[in-house]
TILUMMAR-369565 format. One record per residue (C-alpha): chain; z, y, x; residue number from 1. Coordinates in Angstrom, 2 decimals, padded with zeros to 5 digits. Layout:
+------+---------+---------+---------+-----+
! unit !       z !       y !       x ! pos !
+------+---------+---------+---------+-----+
!    A !       Z !       Y !       X ! NUM !
...
+------+---------+---------+---------+-----+
! end
This chain:
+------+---------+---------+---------+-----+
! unit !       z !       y !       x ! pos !
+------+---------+---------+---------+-----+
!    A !  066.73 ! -016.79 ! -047.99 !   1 !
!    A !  068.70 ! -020.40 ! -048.27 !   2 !
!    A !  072.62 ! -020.40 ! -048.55 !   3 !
!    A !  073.05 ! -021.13 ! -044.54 !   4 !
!    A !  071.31 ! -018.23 ! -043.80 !   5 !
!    A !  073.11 ! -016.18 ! -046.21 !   6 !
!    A !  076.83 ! -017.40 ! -044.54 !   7 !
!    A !  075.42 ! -016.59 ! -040.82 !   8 !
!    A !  074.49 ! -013.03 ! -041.93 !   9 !
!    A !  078.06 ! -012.66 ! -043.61 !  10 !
!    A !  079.55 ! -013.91 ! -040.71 !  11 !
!    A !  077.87 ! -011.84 ! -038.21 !  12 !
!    A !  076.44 ! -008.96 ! -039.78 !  13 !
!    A !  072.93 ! -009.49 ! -038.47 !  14 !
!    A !  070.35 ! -010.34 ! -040.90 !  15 !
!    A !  069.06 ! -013.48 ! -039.91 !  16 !
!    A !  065.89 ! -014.56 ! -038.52 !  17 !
!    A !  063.25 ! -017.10 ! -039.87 !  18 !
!    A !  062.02 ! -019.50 ! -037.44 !  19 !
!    A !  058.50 ! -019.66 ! -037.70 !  20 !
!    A !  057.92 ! -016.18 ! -038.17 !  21 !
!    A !  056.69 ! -014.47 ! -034.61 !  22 !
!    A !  058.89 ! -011.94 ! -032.69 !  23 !
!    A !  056.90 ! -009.65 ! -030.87 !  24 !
!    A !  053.86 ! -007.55 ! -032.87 !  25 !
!    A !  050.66 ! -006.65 ! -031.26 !  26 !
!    A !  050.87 ! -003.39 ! -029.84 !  27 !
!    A !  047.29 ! -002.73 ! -030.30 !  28 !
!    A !  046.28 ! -003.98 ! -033.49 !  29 !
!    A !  043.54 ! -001.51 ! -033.89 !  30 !
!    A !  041.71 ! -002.03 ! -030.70 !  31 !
!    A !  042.40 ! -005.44 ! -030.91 !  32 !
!    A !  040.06 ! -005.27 ! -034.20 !  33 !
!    A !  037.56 ! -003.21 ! -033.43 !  34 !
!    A !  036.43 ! -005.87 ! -030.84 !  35 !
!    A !  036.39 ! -008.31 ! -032.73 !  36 !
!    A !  034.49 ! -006.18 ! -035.63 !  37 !
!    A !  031.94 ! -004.81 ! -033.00 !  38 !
!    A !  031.51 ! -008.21 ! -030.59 !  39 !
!    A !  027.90 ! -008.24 ! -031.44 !  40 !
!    A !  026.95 ! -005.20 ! -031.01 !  41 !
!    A !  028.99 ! -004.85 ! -027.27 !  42 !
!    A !  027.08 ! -007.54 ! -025.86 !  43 !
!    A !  023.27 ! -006.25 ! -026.99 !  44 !
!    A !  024.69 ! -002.75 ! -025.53 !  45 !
!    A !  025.84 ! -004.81 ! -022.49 !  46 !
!    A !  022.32 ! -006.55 ! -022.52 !  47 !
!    A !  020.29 ! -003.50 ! -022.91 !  48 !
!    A !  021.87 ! -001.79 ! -019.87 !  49 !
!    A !  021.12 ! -004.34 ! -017.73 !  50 !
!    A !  017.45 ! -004.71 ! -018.80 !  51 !
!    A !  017.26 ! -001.04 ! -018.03 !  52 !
!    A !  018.86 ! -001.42 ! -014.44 !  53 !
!    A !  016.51 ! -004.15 ! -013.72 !  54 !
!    A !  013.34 ! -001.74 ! -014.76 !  55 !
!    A !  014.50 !  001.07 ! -012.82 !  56 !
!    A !  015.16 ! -000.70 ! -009.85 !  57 !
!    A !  012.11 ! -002.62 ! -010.23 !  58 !
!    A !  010.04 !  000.46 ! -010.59 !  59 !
!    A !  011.56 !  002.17 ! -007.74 !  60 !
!    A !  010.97 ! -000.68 ! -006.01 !  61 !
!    A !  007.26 ! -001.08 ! -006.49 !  62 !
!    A !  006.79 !  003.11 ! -005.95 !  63 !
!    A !  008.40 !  002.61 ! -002.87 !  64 !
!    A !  004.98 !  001.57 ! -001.26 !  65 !
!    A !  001.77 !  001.49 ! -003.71 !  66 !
!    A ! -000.69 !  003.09 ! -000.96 !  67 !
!    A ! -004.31 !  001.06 ! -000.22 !  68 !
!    A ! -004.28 ! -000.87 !  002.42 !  69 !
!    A ! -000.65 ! -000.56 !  003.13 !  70 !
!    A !  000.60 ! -003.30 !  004.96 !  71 !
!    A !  003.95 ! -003.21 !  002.87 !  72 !
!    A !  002.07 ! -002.95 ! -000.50 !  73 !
!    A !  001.72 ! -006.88 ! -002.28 !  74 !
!    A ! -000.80 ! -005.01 ! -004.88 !  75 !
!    A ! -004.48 ! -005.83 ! -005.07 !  76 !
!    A ! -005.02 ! -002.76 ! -002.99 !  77 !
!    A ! -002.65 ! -003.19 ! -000.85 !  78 !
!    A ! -002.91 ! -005.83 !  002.86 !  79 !
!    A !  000.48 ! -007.12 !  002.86 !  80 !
!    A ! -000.81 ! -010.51 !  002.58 !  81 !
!    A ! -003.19 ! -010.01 !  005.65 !  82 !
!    A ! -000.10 ! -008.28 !  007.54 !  83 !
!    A !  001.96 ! -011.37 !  006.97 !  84 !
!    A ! -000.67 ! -013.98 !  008.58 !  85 !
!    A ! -001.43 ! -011.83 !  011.47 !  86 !
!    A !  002.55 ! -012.02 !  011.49 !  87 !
!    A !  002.84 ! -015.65 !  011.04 !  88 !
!    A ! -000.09 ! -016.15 !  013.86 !  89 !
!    A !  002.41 ! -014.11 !  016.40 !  90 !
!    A !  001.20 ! -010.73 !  015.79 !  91 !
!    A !  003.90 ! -007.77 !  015.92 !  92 !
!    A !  002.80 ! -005.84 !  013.21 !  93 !
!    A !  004.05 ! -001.81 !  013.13 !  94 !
!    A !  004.03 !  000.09 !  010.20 !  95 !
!    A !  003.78 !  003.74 !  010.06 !  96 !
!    A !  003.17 !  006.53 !  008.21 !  97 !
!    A !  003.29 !  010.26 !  010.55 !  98 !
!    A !  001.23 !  010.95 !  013.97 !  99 !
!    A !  005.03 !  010.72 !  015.17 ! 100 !
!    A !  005.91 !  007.34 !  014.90 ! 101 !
!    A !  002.58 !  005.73 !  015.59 ! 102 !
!    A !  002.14 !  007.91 !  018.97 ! 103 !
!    A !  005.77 !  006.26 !  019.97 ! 104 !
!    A !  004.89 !  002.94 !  018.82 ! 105 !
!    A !  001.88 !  003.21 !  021.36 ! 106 !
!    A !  003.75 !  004.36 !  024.28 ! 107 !
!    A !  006.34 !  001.67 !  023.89 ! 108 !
!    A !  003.41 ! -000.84 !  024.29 ! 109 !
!    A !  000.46 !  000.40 !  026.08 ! 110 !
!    A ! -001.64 ! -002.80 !  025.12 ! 111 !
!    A ! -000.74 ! -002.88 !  021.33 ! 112 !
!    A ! -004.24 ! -002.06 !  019.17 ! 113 !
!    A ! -004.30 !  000.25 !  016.39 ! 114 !
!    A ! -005.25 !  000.33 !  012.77 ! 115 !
!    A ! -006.22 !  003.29 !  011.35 ! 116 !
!    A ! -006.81 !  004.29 !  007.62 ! 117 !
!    A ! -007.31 !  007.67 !  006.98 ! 118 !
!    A ! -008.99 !  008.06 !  003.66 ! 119 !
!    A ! -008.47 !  011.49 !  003.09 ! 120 !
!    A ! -008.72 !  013.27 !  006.33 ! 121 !
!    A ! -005.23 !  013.95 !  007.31 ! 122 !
!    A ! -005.70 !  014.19 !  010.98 ! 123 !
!    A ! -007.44 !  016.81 !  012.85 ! 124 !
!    A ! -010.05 !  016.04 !  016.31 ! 125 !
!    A ! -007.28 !  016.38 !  018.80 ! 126 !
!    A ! -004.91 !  014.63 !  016.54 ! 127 !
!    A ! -007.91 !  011.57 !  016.91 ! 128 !
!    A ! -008.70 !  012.19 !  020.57 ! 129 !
!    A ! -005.16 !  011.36 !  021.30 ! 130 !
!    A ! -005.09 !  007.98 !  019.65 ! 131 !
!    A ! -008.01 !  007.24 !  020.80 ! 132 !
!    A ! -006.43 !  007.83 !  024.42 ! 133 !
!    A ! -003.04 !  005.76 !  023.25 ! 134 !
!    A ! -004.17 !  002.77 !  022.05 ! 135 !
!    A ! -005.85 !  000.14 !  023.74 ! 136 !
!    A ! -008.06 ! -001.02 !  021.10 ! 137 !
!    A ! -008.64 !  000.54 !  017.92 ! 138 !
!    A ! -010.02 ! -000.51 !  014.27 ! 139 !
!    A ! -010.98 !  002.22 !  011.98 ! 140 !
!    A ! -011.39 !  001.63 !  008.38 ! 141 !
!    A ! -013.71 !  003.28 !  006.26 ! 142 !
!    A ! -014.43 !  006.66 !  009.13 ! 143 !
!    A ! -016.13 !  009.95 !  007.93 ! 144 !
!    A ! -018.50 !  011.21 !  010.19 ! 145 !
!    A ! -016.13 !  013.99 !  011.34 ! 146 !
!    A ! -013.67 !  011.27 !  012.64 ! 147 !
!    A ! -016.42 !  008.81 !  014.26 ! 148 !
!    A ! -017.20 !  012.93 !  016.11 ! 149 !
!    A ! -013.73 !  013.22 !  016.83 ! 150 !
!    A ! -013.76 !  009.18 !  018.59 ! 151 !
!    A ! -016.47 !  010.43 !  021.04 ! 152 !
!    A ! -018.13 !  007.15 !  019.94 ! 153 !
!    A ! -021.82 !  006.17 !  019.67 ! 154 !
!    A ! -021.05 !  004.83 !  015.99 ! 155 !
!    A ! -022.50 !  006.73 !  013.01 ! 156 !
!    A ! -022.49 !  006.69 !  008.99 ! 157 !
!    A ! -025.35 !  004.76 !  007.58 ! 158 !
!    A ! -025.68 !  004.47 !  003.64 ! 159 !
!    A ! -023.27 !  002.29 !  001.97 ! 160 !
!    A ! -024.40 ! -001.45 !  000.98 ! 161 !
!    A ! -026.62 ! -002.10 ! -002.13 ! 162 !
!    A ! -024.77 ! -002.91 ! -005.48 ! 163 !
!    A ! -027.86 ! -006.23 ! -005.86 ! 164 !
!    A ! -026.14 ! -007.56 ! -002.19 ! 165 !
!    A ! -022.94 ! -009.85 ! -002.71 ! 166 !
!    A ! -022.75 ! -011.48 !  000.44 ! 167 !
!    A ! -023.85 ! -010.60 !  004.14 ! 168 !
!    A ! -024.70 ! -012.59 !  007.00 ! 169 !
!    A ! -022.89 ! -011.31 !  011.15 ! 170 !
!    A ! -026.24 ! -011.43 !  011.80 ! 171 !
!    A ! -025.08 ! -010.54 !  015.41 ! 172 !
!    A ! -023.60 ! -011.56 !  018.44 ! 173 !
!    A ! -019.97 ! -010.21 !  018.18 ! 174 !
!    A ! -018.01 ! -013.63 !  018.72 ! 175 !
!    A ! -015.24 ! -012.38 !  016.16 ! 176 !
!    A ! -018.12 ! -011.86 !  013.05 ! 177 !
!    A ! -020.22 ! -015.18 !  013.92 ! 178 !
!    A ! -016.84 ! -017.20 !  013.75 ! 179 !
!    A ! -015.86 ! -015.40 !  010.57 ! 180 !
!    A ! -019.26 ! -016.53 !  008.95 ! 181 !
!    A ! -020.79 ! -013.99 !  005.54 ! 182 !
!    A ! -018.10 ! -011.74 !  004.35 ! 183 !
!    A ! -018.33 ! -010.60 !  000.46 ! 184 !
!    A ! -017.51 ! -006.75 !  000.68 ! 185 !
!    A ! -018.82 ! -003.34 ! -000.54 ! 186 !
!    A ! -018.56 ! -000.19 !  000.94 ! 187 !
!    A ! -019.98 !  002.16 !  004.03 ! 188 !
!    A ! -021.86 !  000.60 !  006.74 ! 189 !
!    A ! -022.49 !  002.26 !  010.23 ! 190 !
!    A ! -024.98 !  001.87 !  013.34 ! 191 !
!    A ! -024.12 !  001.95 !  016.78 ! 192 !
!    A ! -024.14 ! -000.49 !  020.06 ! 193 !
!    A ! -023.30 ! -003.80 !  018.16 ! 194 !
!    A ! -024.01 ! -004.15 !  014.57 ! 195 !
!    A ! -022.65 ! -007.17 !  012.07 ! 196 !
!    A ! -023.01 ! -007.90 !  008.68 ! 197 !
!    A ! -026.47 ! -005.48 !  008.51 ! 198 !
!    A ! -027.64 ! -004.66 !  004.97 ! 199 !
!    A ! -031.40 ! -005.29 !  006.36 ! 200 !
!    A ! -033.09 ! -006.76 !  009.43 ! 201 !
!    A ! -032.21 ! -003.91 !  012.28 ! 202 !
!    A ! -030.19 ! -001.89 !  010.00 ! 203 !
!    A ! -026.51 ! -000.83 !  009.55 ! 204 !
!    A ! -023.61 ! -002.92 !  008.76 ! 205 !
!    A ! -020.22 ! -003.17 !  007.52 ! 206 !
!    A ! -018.87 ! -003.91 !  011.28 ! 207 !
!    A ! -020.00 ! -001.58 !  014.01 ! 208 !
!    A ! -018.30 ! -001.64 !  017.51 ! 209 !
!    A ! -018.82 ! -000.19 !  020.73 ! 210 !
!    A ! -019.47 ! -001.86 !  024.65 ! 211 !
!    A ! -016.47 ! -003.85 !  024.78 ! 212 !
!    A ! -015.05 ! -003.83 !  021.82 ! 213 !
!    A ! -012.26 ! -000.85 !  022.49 ! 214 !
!    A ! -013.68 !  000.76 !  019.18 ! 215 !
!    A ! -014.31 ! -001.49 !  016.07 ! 216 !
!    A ! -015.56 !  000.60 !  012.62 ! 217 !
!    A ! -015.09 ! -001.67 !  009.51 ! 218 !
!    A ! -016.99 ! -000.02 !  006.26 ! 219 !
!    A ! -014.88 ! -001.36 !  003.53 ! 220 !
!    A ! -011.16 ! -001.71 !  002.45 ! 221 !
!    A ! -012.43 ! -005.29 !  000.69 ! 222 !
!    A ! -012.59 ! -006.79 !  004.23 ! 223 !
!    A ! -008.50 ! -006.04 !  004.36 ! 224 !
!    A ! -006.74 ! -005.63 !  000.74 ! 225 !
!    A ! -004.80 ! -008.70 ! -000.85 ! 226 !
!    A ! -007.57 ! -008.23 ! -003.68 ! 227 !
!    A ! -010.74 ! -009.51 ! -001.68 ! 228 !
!    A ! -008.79 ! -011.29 !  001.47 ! 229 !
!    A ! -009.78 ! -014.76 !  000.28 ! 230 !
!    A ! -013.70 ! -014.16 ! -000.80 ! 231 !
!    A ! -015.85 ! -015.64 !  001.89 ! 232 !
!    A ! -015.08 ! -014.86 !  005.21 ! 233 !
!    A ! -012.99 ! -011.90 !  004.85 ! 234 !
!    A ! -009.88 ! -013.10 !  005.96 ! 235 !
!    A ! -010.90 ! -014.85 !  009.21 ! 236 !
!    A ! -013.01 ! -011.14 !  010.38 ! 237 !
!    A ! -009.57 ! -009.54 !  009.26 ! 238 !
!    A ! -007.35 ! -011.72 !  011.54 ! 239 !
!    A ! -009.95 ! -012.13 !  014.26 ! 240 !
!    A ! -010.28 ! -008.16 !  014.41 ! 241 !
!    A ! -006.60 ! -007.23 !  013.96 ! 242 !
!    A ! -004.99 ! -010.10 !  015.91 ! 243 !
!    A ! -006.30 ! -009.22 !  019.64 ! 244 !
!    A ! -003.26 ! -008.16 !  021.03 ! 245 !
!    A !  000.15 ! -009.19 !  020.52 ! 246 !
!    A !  001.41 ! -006.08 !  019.02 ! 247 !
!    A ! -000.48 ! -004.16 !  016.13 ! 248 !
!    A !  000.30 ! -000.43 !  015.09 ! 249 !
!    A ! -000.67 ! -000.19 !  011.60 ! 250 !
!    A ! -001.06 !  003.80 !  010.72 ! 251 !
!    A ! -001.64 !  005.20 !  007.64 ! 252 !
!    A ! -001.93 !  008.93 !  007.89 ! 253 !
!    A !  000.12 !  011.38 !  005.51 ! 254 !
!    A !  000.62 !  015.01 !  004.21 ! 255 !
!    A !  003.35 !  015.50 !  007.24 ! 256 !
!    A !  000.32 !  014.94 !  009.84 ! 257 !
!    A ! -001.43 !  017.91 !  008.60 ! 258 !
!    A ! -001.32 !  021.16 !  011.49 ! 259 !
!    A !  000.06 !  024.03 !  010.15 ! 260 !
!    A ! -002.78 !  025.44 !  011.71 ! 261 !
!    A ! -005.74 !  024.13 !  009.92 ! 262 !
!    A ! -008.14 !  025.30 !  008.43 ! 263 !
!    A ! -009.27 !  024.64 !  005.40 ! 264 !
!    A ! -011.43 !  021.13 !  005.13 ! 265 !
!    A ! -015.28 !  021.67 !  004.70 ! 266 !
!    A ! -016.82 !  020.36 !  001.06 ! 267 !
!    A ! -018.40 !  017.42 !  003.78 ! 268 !
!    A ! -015.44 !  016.53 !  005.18 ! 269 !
!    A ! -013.90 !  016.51 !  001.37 ! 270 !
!    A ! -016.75 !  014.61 ! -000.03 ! 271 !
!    A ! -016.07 !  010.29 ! -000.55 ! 272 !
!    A ! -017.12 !  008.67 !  003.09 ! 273 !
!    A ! -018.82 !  005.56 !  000.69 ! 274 !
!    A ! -021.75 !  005.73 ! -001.32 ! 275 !
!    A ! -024.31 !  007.38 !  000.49 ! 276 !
!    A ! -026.39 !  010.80 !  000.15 ! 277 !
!    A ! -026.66 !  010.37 ! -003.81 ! 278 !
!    A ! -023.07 !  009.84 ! -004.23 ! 279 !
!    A ! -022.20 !  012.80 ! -002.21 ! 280 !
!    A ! -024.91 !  014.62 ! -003.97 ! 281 !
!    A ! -023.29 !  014.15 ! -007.03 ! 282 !
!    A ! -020.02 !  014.90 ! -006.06 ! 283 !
!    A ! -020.83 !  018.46 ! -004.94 ! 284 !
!    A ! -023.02 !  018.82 ! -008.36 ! 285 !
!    A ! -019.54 !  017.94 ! -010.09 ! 286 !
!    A ! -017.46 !  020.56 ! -008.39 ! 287 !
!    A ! -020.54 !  023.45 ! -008.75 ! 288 !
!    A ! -019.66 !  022.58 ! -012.89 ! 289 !
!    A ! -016.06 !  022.57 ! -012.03 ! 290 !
!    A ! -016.80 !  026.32 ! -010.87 ! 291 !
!    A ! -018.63 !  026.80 ! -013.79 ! 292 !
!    A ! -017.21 !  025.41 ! -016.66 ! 293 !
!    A ! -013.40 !  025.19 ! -015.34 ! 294 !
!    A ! -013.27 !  021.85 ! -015.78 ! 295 !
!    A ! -010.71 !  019.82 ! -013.39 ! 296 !
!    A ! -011.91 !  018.19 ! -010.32 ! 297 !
!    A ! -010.26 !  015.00 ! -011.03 ! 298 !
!    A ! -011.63 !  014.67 ! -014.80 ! 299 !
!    A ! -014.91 !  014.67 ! -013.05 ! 300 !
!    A ! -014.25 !  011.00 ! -011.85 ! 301 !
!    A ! -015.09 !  010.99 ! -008.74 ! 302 !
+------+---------+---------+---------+-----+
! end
């Protein structure tokens, strides 16, 4: 301490102050510290947070609608991107999921045309009857013969198309195939009134439709999903097919649809609508070992 400081402390009795020497202290010196010792290791933790927000969200995001041939499903199986040009060519397009909702969609528009998908047999015969009454024209994708029954229409199951065939020809005179041109698709085809895209010369096809054109069948989910839209001719006999009327109803069926009143589905109506007697064959060959052996259905790989 220098001699002027030493006189202002006698004189005042207050120890005197040095000027370069800060007043106030930090009142969290600790905290203040363990920041600055643990920066590094804050921001990963920040990082890794927010890398698992993103997955979570993103996950949640892409379970929200994974189903085939959903028209809110951007996955190989799913036909968003056919939903979106039926869309972009004026088409209202309707998703839904329960009898409910697609029954109302239907009354709201009495001329809107319906797409159904109904892969694993959801709806009943009166359940189909009354669609069939509702909309004014109606694509089914894929139908088991119990459905096709249910329709009242002159359409039946035919085989399913040969793995050594690629590509088929319309082969017919339905204006909506011939404009389309050879599709590239596999999957069930069908007889009835007017047959396109025939796996032989007089035989069934991938498109079957009745007088008119109220009823269309088409025997494979290649000629709709974002997967196969672009091979051939697949998207123009999509778009053709779908975009008739000015508003679509686009139904998926689901476990809510079921009547509490069912009974119990036959090992027919069970058994895969594609592939043909051998397929089915062998299906009901894998459930008598399931019986036998215990194994589960689904290891069976069908």
């Amino acid at each position: 301490m220098s001699r002027t400081e030493t006189l202002a402390e006698a004189r005042t009795g207050e120890p005197a102050t040095e000027p370069n020497k800060p007043q106030h202290r930090d009142r969290h010196p600790r905290a203040g510290q363990w920041f600055r010792r643990n920066t590094l290791w804050i921001i990963l933790a920040l990082l890794f947070a927010g890398l698992v927000t993103y997955l979570v969200v993103d996950r949640q995001a892409a379970a929200q609608d994974s189903r085939r041939l959903s028209a809110n499903n951007p996955g190989p199986g799913g036909a968003m991107a056919v939903a979106e040009i039926l869309s972009q060519h004026g088409v209202d397009v309707t998703s839904t999921d329960t009898l409910e909702e697609t029954t109302a969609a239907l009354e709201r528009d009495p001329d809107a045309s319906l797409l159904l998908y109904d892969p694993r047999g959801f709806l009943d015969g009166e359940q189909l009857s009354g669609l069939r009454d509702s909309a004014n024209r109606m694509t089914v994708v894929s139908p088991r013969l119990t459905v096709l029954r249910a329709l009242d229409a002159d359409i039946r199951p035919g085989g399913a198309v040969p793995e050594d065939i690629t590509t088929l020809n319309p082969a017919c005179g339905v204006e909506d195939a011939q404009a389309a041109g050879p599709v590239a698709a596999r999957g069930a085809v069908y007889s009835g009134p007017a047959v396109c895209y025939p796996i032989r010369d007089g035989g069934p096809g991938l498109y079957a439709a009745v007088e008119g054109g109220r009823l269309v069948v088409l025997g494979s989910t290649d000629l709709l999903d974002n997967q196969h839209l672009a091979d051939q001719g697949n998207a123009a006999l999509a778009i053709r097919t779908l975009g008739t009327t000015e508003k679509l109803v686009w139904y998926l069926p689901s476990v809510a649809d079921i009547q509490a009143d069912r009974s119990a589905p036959t090992l027919s109506e069970l058994a895969p609508p594609v592939g043909g007697r051998c397929r089915t064959v062998a299906w009901v060959c894998g459930v008598a070992c399931h019986c036998v052996a215990g194994t589960p259905v689904g290891a069976l790989g069908f």
